[in-house]
C-alpha positions as CSV (number, residue, x, y, z in Angstrom):
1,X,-35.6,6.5,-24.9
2,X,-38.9,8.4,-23.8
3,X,-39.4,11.5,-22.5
4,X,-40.4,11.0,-19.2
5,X,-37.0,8.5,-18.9
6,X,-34.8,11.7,-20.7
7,X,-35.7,14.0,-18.0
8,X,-35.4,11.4,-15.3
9,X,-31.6,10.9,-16.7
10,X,-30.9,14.4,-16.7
11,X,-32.5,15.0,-13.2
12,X,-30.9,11.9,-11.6
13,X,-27.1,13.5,-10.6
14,X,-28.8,16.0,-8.5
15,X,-31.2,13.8,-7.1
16,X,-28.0,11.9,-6.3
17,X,-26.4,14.3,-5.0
18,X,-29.3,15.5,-2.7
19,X,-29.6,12.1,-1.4
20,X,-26.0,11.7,-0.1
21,X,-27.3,14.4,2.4
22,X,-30.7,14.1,2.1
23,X,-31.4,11.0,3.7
24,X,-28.4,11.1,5.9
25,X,-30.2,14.0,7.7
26,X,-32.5,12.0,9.6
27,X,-32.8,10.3,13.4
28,X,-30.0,8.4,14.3
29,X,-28.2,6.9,17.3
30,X,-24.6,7.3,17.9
31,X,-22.6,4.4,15.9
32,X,-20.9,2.9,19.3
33,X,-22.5,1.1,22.3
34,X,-25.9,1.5,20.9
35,X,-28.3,0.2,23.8
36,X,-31.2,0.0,22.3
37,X,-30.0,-1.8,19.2
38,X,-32.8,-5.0,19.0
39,X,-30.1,-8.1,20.2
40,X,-29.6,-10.8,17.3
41,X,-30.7,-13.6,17.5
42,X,-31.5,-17.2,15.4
43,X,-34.8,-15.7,14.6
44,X,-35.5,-16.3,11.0
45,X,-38.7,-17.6,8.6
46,X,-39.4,-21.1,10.1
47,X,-40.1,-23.6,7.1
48,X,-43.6,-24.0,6.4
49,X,-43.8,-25.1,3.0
50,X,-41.0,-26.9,0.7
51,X,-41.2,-26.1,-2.9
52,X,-39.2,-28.2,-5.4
53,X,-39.2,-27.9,-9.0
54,X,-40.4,-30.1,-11.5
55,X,-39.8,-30.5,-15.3
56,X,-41.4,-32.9,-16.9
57,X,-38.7,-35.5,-18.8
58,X,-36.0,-33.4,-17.1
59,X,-34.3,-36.4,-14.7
60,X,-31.3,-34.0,-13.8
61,X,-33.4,-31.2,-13.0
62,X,-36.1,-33.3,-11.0
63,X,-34.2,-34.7,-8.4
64,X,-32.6,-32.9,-5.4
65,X,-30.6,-33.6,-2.5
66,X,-32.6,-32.9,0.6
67,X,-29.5,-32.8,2.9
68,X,-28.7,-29.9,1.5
69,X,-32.1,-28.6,0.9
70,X,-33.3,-28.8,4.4
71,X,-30.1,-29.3,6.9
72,X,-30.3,-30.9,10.1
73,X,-32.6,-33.9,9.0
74,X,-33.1,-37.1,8.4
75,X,-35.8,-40.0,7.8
76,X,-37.8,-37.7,5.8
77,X,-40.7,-39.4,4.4
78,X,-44.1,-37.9,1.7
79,X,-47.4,-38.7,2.1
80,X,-48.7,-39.2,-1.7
81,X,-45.6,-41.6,-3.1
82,X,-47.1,-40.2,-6.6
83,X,-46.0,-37.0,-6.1
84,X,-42.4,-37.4,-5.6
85,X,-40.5,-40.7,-4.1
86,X,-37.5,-40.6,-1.3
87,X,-34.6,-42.6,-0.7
88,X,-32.1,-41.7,1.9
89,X,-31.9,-37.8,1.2
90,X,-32.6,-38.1,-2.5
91,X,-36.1,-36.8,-3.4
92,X,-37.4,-37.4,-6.9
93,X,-40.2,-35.6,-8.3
94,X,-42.7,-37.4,-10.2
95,X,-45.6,-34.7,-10.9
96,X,-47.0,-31.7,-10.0
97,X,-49.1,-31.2,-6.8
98,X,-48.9,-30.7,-3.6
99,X,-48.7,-33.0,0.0
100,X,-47.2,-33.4,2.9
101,X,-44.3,-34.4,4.0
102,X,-42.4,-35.2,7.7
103,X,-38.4,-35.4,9.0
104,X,-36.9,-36.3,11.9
105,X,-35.1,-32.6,13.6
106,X,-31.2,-33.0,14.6
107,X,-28.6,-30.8,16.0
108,X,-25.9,-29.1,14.4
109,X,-23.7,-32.0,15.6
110,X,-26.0,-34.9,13.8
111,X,-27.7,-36.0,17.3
112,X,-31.6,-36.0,16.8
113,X,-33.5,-33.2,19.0
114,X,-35.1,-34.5,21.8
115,X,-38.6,-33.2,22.9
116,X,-37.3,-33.6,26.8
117,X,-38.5,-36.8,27.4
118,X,-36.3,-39.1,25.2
119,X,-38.8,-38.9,22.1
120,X,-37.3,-37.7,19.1
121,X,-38.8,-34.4,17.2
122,X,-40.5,-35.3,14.2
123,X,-41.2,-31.7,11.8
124,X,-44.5,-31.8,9.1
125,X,-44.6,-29.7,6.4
126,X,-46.2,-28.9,2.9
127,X,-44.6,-30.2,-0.1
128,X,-45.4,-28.6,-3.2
129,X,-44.1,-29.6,-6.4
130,X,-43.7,-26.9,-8.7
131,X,-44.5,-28.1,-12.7
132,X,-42.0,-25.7,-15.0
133,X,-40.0,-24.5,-12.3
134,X,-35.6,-25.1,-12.2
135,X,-33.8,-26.4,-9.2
136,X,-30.4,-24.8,-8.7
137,X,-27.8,-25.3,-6.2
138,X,-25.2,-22.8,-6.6
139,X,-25.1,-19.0,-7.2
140,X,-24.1,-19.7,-10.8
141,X,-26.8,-22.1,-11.2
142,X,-29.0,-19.3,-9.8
143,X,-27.7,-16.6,-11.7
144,X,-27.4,-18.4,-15.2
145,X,-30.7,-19.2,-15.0
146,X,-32.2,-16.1,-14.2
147,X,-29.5,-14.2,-16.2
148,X,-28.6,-16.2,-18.9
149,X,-31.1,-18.6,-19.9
150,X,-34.1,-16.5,-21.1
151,X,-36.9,-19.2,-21.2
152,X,-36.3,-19.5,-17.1
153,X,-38.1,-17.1,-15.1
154,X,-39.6,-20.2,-12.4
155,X,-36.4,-20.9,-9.5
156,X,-36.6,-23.4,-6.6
157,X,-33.4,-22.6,-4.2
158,X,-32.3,-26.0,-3.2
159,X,-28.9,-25.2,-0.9
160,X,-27.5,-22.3,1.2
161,X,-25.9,-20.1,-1.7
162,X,-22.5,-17.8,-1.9
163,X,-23.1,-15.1,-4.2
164,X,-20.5,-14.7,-7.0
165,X,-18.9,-10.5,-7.3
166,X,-20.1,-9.2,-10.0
167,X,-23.1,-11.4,-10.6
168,X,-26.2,-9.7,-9.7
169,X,-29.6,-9.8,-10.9
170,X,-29.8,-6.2,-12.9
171,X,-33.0,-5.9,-14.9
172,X,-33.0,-2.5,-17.4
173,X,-34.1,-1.8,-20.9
174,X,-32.5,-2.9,-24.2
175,X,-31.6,0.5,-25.5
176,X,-29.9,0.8,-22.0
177,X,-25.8,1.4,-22.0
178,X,-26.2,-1.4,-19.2
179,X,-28.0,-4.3,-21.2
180,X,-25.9,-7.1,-21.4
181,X,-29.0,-9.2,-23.3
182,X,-30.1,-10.4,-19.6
183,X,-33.9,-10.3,-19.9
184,X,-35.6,-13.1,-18.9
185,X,-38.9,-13.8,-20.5
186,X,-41.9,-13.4,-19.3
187,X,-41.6,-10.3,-17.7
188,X,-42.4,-11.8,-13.8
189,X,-39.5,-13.9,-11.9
190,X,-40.8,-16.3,-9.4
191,X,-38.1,-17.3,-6.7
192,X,-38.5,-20.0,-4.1
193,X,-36.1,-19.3,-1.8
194,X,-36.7,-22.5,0.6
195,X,-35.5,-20.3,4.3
196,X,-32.0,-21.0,2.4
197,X,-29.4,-18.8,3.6
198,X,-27.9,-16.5,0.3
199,X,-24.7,-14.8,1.4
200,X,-24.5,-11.9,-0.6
201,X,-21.9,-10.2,1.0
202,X,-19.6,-10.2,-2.1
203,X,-22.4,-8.1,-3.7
204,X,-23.6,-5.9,-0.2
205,X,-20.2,-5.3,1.0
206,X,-19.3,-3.4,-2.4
207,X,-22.1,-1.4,-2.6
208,X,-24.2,-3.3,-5.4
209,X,-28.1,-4.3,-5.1
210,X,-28.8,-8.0,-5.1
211,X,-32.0,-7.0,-7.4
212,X,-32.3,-4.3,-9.1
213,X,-34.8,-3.1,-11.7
214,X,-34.6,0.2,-13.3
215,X,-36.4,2.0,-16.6
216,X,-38.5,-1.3,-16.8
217,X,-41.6,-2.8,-15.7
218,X,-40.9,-6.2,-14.5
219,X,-42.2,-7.6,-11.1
220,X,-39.9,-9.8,-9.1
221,X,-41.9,-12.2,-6.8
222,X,-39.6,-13.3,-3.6
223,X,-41.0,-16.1,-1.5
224,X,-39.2,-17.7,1.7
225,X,-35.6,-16.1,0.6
226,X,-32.9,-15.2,3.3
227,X,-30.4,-13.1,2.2
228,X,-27.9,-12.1,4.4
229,X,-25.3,-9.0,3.6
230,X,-22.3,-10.3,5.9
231,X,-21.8,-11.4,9.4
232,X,-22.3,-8.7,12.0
233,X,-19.9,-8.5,14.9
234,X,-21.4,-8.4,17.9
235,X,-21.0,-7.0,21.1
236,X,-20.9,-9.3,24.3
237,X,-24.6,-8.5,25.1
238,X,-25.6,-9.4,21.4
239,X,-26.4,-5.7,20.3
240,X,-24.6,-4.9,16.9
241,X,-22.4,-1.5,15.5
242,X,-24.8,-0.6,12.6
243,X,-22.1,1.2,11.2
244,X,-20.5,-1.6,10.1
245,X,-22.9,-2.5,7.5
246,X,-21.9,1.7,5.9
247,X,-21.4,1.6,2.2
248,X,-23.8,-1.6,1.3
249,X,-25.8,-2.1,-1.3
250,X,-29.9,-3.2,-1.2
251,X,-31.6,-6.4,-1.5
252,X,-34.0,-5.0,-4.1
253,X,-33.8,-1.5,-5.4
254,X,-36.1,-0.4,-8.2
255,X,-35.9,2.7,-10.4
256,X,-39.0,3.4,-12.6
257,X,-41.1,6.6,-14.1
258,X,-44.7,7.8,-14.9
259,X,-43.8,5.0,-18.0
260,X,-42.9,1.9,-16.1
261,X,-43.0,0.5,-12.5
262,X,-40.9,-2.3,-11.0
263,X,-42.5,-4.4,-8.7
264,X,-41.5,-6.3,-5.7
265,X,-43.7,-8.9,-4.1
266,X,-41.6,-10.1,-1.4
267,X,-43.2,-12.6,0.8
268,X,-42.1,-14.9,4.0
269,X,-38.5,-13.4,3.6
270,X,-35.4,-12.4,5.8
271,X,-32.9,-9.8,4.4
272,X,-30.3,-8.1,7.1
273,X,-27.3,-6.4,7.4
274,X,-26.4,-3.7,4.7
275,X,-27.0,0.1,4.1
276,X,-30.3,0.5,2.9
277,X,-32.2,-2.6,2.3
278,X,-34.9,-2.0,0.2
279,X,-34.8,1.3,-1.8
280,X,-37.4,2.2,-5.0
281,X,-38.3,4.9,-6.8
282,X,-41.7,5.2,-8.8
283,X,-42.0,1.5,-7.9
284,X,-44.1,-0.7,-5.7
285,X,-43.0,-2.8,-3.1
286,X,-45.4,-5.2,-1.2
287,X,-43.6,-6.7,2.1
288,X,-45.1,-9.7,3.6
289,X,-44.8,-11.3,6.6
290,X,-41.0,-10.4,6.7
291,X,-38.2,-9.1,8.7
292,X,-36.3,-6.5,7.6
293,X,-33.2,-5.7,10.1
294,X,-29.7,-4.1,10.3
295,X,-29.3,-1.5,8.2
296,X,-26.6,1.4,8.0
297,X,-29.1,3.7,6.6
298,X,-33.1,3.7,6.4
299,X,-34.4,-0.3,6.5
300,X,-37.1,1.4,3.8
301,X,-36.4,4.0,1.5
302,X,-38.6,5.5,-1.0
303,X,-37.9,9.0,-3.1
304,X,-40.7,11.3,-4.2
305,X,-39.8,13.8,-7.1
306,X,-40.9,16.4,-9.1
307,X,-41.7,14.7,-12.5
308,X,-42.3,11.3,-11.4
309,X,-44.7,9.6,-9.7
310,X,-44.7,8.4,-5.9
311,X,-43.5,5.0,-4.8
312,X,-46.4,2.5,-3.2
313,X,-45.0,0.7,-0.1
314,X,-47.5,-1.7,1.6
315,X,-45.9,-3.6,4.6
316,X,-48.2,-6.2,6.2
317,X,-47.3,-8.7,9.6
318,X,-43.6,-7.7,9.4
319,X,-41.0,-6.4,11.6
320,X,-38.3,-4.0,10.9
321,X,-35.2,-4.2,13.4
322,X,-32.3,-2.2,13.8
323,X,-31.6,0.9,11.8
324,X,-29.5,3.6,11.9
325,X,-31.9,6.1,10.1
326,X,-35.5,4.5,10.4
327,X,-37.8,1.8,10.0
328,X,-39.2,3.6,6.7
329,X,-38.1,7.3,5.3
330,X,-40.0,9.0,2.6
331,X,-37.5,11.2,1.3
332,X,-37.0,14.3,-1.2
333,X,-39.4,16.9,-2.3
334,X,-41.9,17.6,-5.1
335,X,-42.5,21.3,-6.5
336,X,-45.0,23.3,-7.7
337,X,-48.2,21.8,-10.0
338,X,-47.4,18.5,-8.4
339,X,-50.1,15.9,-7.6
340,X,-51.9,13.3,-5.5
341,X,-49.3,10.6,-7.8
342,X,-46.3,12.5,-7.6
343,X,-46.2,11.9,-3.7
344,X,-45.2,7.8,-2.3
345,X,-48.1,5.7,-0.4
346,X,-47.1,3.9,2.5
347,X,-49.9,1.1,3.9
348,X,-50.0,-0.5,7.0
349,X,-51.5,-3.4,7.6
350,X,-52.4,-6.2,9.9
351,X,-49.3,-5.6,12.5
352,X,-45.9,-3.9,11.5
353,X,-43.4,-4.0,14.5
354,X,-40.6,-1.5,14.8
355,X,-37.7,-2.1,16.8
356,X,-35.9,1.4,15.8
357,X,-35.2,2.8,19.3
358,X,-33.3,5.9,19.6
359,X,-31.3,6.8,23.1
360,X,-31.6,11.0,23.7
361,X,-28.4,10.6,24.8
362,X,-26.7,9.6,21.5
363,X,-29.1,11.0,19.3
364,X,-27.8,12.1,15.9
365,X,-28.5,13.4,12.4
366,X,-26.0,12.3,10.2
367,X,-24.3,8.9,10.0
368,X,-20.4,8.1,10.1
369,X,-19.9,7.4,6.4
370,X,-21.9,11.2,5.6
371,X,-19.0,12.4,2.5
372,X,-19.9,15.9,3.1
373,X,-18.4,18.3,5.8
374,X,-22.1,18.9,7.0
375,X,-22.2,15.9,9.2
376,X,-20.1,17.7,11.8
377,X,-22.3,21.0,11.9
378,X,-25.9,19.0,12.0
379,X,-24.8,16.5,15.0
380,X,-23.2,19.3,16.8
381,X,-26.4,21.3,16.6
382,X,-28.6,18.3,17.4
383,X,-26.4,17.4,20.8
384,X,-26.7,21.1,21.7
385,X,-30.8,21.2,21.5
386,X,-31.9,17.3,22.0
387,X,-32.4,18.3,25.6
388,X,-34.5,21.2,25.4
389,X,-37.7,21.3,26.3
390,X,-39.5,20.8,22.8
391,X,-38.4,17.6,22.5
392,X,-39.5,16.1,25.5
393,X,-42.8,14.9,24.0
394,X,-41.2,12.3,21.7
395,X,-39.4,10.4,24.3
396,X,-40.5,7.8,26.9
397,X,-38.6,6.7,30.1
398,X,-39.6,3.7,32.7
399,X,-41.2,5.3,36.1
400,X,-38.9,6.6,38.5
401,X,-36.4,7.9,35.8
402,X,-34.7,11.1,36.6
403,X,-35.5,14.1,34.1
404,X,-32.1,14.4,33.3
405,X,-31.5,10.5,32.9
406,X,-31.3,10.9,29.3
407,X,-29.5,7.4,28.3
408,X,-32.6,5.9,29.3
409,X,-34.9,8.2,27.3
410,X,-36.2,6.4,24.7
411,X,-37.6,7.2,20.9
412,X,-38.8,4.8,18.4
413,X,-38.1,6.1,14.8
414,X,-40.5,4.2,12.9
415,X,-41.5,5.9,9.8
416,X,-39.8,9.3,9.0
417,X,-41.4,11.7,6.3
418,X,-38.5,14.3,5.1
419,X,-38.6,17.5,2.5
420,X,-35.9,18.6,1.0
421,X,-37.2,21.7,-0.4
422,X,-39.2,22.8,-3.0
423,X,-42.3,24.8,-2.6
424,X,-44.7,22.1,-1.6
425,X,-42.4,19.5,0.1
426,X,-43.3,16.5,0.8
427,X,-46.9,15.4,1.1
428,X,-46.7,11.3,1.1
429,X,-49.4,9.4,2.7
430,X,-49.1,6.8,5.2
431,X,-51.6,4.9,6.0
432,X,-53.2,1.9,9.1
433,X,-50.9,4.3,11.9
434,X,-53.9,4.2,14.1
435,X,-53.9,0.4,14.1
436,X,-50.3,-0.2,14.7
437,X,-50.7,2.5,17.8
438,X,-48.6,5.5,15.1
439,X,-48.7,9.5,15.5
440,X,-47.2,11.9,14.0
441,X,-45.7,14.9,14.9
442,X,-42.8,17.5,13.3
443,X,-39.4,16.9,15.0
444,X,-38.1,20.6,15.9
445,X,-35.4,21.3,13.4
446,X,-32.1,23.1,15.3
447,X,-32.6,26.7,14.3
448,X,-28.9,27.1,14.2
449,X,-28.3,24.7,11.2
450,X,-28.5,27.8,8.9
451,X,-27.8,27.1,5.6
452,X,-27.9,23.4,6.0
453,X,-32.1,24.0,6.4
454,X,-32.3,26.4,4.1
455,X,-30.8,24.3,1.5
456,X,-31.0,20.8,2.1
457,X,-34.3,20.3,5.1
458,X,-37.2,22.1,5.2
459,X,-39.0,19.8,7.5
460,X,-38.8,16.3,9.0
461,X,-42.1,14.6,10.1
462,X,-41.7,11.9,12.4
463,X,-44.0,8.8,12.9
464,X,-43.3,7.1,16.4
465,X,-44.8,5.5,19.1
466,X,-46.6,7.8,21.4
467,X,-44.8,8.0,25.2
468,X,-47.9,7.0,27.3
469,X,-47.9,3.8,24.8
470,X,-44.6,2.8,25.2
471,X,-44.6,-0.8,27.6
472,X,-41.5,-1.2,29.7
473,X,-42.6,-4.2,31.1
474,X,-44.1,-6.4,28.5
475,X,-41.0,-7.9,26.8
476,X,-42.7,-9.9,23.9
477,X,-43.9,-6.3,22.4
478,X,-42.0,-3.8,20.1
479,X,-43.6,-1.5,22.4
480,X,-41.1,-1.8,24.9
481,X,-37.5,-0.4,24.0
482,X,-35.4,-3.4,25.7
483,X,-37.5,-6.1,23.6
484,X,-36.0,-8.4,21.7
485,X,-37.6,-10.6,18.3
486,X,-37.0,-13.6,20.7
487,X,-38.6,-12.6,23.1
488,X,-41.8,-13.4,21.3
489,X,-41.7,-17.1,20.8
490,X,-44.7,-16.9,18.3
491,X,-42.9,-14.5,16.2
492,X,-42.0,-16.8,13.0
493,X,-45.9,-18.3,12.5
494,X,-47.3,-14.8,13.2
495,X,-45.2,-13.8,10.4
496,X,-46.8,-16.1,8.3
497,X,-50.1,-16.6,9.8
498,X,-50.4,-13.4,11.5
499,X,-51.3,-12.3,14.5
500,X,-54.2,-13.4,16.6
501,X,-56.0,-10.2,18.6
């Protein structure tokens, strides 16, 4: 084991520790009757482009059942016959390439879609047919080939998947206690996830990561992948208790060093409903057209440390929904003789749109599942000063709004940039705010918290949207804190496309 990975090891508990309370103590709403949670919706990655897999002499492996592949269709028919052939539901692939290929749309109860005027809905896509890559059907099929089988690091998702407890996709080296002989070969994963729906709940729901890659440098490319952590309950007007999803594990969590970094290209995706979603260390994450939503703690988190370098997050035409800390928290702190590297990188680009409204009347620190008796002295503090004066700035309210109206007082948390001590603190970079309509200011820290700032928060900067921005009137923008993702019917090919000015 290295050096740097030694003193990461013996660093780590107390790092641990710190971030039990750490990134608790952060903007929250209260964990009932949230009114400003985003409403859920059917909103997910439309299907642009079908990938199958295609290996060549492999008959098994080359055909796929498109019934299960892409539901709620029928008649489907390919442009170039050399490509691949269909009968019925049964698609064949014959070479790789790429094409086009059309489907009639039905309901979920096998009646065709009508376009209103009794002419059936006919969907085109691209086909591409993927030479080297497996076709599974099942989260063992998934997980043996990634896991198990180290020649297969090329998947093609080809039904909605169940994961399997205890079977997740844990990369980490082979002097590790942890290695189980899992390493697939070469060092880069490509996953076509096909807008399938993966419930990972049996993984979420007990507090594992779906991926995880720690002490290595291996780079996990996610395309068109829906990963859902477990059904949220609703409320009758469609907003959801975030504290339900307390206790979950990430999508994709990475742990590296100044040695290695883990890297996540996730692209065209939908992950929702857990604790934090995507959490790294010392790793880079890039997060493409994507929603990211429902989270019980930051949607985003990245740790900077003494003794390790900064995490780089670049976040381009996505949106982030629904969070009970943040859209994105930079968290811990970084000591004396530290450096431009030792602090994480956050870019913005093309539009990133936060739906992580706060109401001053239930505004928080701490969450509900906080282990530590400080929860109880932070939130008290916080309810006794929200109302003051100092923080009138970071709230907006619709015209006509009385001063003291303060459940319709709104913030949006987007990016939040906390110290946990240290001499320095925290000096992360985030970049593009000026583009996605960002400032930045310090959120005035109770001075009654005592000990709790002397120890645990020396200062919490706060990236929001600034009041006079803020539409309440303009329903298809993130702008406007009773928005929804449906309300913007453009929302799924602006995700891939982007957005037009």
């Amino acid at each position: 084991m290295t050096k740097t990975k030694k003193f990461v090891t013996r660093v780590l508990p107390v790092i641990a520790v710190l971030a039990i309370l750490v990134t608790s103590i952060v903007l929250m709403t209260g964990c009932k009757s949230d009114p400003v949670t985003v409403v859920l919706d059917n909103s997910k990655l439309a299907l642009y482009d079908y990938r199958v897999g295609y290996i060549s002499g492999d008959a098994e492996n080359n055909t796929v059942d498109l019934s299960k592949a892409i539901p709620n269709a029928k008649d489907f028919a390919i442009a170039d016959t050399t490509l691949a052939t269909i009968s019925g539901t049964t698609l064949t692939a014959l070479k790789a390439g790429d094409s086009r290929m059309t489907y009639t749309m039905l309901k979920e109860d096998g009646t065709v879609v009508d376009d209103g005027e009794g002419n059936p809905v006919v969907n085109e896509i691209n086909i591409h047919v993927l030479d080297g890559y497996t076709n599974v059907t099942t989260w063992d099929e998934l997980y043996n080939a990634v896991m198990v089988d180290a020649s297969v690091a090329n998947v093609c998702v080809q039904a909605e998947l169940t994961a399997v407890a205890g079977k997740n996709f844990k990369f980490v080296p082979t002097d590790s206690p942890d290695y189980a002989g899992a390493d697939p070969s070469p060092d880069t994963l490509n996953l076509y996830g096909n807008v399938l729906m993966w419930d990972t709940s049996a993984l979420t729901t007990a507090g594992t990561s779906v991926f995880s890659v720690e002490w290595v440098s291996k780079t996990i490319n996610a395309n068109d992948v829906y990963m859902r952590g477990s059904v949220p309950v609703q409320g009758e007007d469609g907003s959801v208790d975030l504290s339900q999803f307390e206790g979950g594990g990430a999508f994709f969590a990475g742990m590296g060093s100044n040695d290695v970094t883990p890297v996540f290209n996730i692209t065209h995706c939908l992950v929702e409903n857990s604790q934090k979603l995507i959490s790294v260390r010392s790793s880079e994450v890039n997060l493409k057209g994507s929603v990211v939503r429902n989270g019980a703690d930051a949607l985003v988190a990245a740790e900077t440390a003494a003794g390790s370098k900064g995490a780089t997050i670049n976040v381009e035409n996505c949106v982030l929904a629904n969070s009970v800390v943040s859209g994105i928290i930079l968290w811990g702190t970084v000591e004396k003789n530290a450096t431009a590297q030792d602090y994480c990188t956050v870019n913005l680009n093309g539009f990133v749109d936060f739906y992580v409204w706060k109401n001053r009347e239930t505004t928080k620190l701490m969450p509900g599942n906080d282990p530590s008796k400080v929860a109880g002295i932070v939130n008290g503090a916080i309810q006794d000063n929200i109302t003051k004066d100092d923080y009138d700035k970071f709230f907006a309210m619709p015209a006509g709004t009385e001063a003291e109206d303060y459940a319709h007082q709104y913030l949006n948390v987007c990016i939040i940039r906390l110290a946990s001590g240290g001499e320095l603190g925290n000096s992360s970079v985030i970049n593009g705010m000026a583009d996605n309509k960002l400032y930045t200011d310090k959120f005035p820290l109770p001075k009654n918290l005592g000990w709790v700032i002397d120890i645990f928060l020396k200062s919490c900067d706060l990236y929001t949207v600034a009041p006079s921005d803020v539409s309440f009137t303009d329903k298809t923008t993130w702008l406007n804190p009773t928005a929804t993702m449906a309300d913007n019917p453009n929302i799924n090919h602006e995700l891939v496309y982007g957005r037009e000015a």
